[in-house]
ZABAKE-916553 format. One record per residue (C-alpha): x, y, z. Coordinates in steps of 0.001 Angstrom, whole numbers, padded with zeros to 6 digits, m for minus. Layout:
<rs>
       X       Y       Z
       X       Y       Z
...
</rs>
This chain:
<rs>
       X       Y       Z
 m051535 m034456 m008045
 m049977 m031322 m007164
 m050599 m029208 m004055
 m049744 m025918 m005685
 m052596 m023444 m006535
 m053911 m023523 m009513
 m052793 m019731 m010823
 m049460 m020404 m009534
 m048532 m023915 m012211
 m048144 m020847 m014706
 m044729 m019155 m015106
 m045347 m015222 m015436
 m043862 m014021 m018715
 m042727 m010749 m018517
 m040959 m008862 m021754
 m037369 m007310 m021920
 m038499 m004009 m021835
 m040041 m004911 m018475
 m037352 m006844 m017268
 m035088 m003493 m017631
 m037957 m001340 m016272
 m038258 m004168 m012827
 m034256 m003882 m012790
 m034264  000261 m013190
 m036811  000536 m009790
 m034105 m001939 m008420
 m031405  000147 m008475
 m033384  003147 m007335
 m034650  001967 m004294
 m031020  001022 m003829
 m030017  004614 m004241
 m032862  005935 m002467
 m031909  003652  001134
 m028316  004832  000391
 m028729  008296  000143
 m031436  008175  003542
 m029071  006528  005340
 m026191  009422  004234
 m028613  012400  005320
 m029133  010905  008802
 m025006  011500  009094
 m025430  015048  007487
 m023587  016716  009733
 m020613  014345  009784
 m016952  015920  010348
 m015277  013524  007375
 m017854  014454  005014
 m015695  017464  003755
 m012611  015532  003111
 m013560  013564  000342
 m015495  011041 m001654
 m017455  008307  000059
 m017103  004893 m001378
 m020742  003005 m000851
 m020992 m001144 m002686
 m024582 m000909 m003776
 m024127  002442 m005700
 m024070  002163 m009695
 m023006  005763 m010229
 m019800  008467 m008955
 m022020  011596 m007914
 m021142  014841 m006637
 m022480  018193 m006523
 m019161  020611 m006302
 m018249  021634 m009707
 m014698  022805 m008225
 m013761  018936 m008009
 m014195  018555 m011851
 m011330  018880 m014255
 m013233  018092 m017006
 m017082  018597 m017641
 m019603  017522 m020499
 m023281  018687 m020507
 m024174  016991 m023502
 m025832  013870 m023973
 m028080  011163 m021899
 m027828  012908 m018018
 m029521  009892 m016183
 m031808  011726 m013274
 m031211  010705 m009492
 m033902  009721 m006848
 m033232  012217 m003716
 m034045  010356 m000206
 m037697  012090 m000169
 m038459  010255 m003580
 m038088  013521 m006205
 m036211  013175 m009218
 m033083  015541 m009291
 m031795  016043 m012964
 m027857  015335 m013474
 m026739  018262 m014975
 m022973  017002 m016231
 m020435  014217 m016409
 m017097  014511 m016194
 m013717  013668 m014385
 m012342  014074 m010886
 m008767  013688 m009890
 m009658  012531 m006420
 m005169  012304 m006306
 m002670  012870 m008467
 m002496  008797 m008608
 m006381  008152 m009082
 m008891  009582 m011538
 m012117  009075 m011960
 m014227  009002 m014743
 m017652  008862 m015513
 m019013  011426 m012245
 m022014  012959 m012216
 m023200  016263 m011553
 m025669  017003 m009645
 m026164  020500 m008339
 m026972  021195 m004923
 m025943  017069 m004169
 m024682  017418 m000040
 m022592  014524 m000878
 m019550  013693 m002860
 m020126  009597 m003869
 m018260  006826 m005191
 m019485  003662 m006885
 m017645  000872 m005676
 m018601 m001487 m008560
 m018169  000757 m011212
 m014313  002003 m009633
 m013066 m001842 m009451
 m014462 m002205 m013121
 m013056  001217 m014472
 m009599  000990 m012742
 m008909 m002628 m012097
 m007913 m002257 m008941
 m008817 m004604 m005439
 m010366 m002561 m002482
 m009662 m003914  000512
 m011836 m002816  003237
 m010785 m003279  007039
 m012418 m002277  010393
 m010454  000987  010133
 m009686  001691  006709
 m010087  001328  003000
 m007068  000788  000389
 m007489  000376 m003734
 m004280 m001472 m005058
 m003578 m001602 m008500
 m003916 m005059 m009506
 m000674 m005517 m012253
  001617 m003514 m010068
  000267 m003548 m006291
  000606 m000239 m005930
 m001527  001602 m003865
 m003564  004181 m005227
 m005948  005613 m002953
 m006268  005343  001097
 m008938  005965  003018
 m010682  006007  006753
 m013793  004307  008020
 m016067  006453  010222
 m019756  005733  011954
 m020072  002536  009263
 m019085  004860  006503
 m015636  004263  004489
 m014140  008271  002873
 m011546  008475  000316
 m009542  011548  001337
 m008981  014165 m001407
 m005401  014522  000136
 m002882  011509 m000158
 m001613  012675  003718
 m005009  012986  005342
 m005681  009389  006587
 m001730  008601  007216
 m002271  008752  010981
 m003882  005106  010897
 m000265  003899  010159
  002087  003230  012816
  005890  004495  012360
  006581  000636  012705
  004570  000372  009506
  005595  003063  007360
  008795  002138  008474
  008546 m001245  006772
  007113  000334  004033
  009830  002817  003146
  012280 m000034  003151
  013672  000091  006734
  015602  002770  006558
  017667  004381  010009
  016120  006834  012366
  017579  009571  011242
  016444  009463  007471
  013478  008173  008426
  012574  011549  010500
  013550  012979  007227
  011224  011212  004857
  007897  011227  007128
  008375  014910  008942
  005251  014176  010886
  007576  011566  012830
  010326  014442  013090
  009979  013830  016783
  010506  010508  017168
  013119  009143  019399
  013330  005665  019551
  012300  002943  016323
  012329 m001121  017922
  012208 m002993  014521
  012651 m006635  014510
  014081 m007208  011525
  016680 m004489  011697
  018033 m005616  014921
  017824 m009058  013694
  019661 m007844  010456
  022404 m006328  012504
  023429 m009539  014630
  026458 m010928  013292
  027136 m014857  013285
  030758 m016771  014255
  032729 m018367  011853
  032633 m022064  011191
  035632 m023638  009883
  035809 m025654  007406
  037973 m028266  008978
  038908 m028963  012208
  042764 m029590  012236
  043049 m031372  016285
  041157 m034468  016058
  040786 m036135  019578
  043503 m038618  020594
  041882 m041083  022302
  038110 m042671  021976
  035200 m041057  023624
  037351 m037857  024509
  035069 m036016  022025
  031337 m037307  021457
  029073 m035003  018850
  025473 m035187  019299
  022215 m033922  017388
  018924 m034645  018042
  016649 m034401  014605
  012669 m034230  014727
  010121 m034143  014628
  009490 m035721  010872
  006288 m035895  008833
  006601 m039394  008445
  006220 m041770  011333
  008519 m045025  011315
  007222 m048207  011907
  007392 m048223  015782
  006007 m044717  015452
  009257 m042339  016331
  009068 m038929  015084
  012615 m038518  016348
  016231 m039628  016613
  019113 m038871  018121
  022941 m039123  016905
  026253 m039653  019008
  029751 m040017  016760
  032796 m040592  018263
  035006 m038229  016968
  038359 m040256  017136
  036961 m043615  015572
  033658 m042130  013842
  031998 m044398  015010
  028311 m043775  015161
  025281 m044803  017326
  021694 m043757  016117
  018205 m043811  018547
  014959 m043562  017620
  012700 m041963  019992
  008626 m041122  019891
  009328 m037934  022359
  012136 m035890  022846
  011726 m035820  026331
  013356 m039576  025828
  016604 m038095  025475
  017880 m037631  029105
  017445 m041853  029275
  019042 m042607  026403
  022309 m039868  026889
</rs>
């Protein structure tokens, strides 16, 4: 016997027209808590640098015609719910080269809009590129080459995708961009990034490590000892992988260099060293 009501042992059938009309309120509401929570932060000092990238929107939106470089009127203009539940009529679509490396297609107009807004759904699907957000910052990578395409800062929750390609490039450190631009010495390295003009001092790593210069080995060693145990080479391997039997992870090796005669030890620590030397 089952313990369900009765009226609910029926499966509601609903049409596809109503499916698309249930799926349509969806994404408004979306919108509609998105664009709430953007007129709270009204007044925010990164809203005039650029576009703001938001997950949940299905649309690019913006209200300055100066951004577009190409506009259409003509055609289906979807309208837009405003955060006090109106319906604001899209006026155009069109293009925006956000930088000279990303363009976006597919933006709509919508005059008077406070906000300039990216969809990103719609950007990963248009541009096939990964966004990577971080706790700072946002980056979209082109996926076939890696190159990066578009940087941006994170602000109050909110991520912005500068209009400029130089306006978020304090978040990386000189030790950064100086990996980036292949390592290159202080004094071209002033030259390339002329914001770091100023800098006097650059401790990389890698370039000091690059720098150090190894001795010579010889390939053969022309004095062999005269007598035996004059000269005694030792190496101590570990730890392996693989366990022996009586569970040693290590050994050690002593050759006599005048007879070549050599002694092997196993050992489970290297601390057993000192007992067996």
């Amino acid at each position: 016997m089952s313990l369900l009501p009765k009226a609910s042992q029926h499966a509601l059938k609903i049409s596809s027209g109503g499916v698309r009309i249930i799926r349509t309120l969806v994404l408004l509401l979306r919108l509609h808590t998105l664009v709430t929570h953007l007129f709270a932060s009204l007044n925010h000092p990164l809203l005039a640098l650029g576009f703001l990238i938001l997950v949940r929107l299905i649309m690019h939106v913006t209200g300055n015609t100066s951004l577009f470089s190409s506009l259409s009127t003509f055609g289906f203009l979807p309208n837009i719910t405003s955060a006090n539940g109106s319906q604001i009529q899209s006026q155009g679509i069109g293009t925006v080269q956000i930088l000279p490396s990303l363009s976006v297609d597919s933006v709509l107009y919508v005059p008077g809009f406070p906000f300039n807004l990216l969809s990103n759904s719609r950007l990963i699907r248009s541009h096939d590129c990964i966004v990577t957000f971080t706790k700072s910052n946002v980056t979209l990578q082109d996926r076939s080459s890696g190159r990066t395409i578009g940087v941006g800062c994170e602000s109050q929750g909110l991520y912005y995708l500068s209009l400029t390609s130089n306006t978020c490039s304090a978040i990386d450190s000189p030790l950064t961009i100086h990996a980036q631009l292949g390592h290159p010495g202080l004094s071209k390295h002033q030259k390339l990034v002329p914001s770091l003009s100023k800098l006097s001092d650059l401790h990389c790593e890698s370039c000091q490590l690059g720098k150090h210069t190894r001795s010579h080995f010889a390939d053969r060693v022309n004095k062999r000892a005269s007598s035996p145990f004059s000269l005694v080479h030792s190496n101590v391997w570990g730890s392996s992988r693989t366990m022996s039997t009586l569970e040693s992870k290590y050994f050690v090796t002593f050759i006599d260099d005048f007879s070549r005669c050599t002694w092997i030890f196993l050992m489970k620590n290297r601390s057993e060293l000192f007992s067996i030397f």
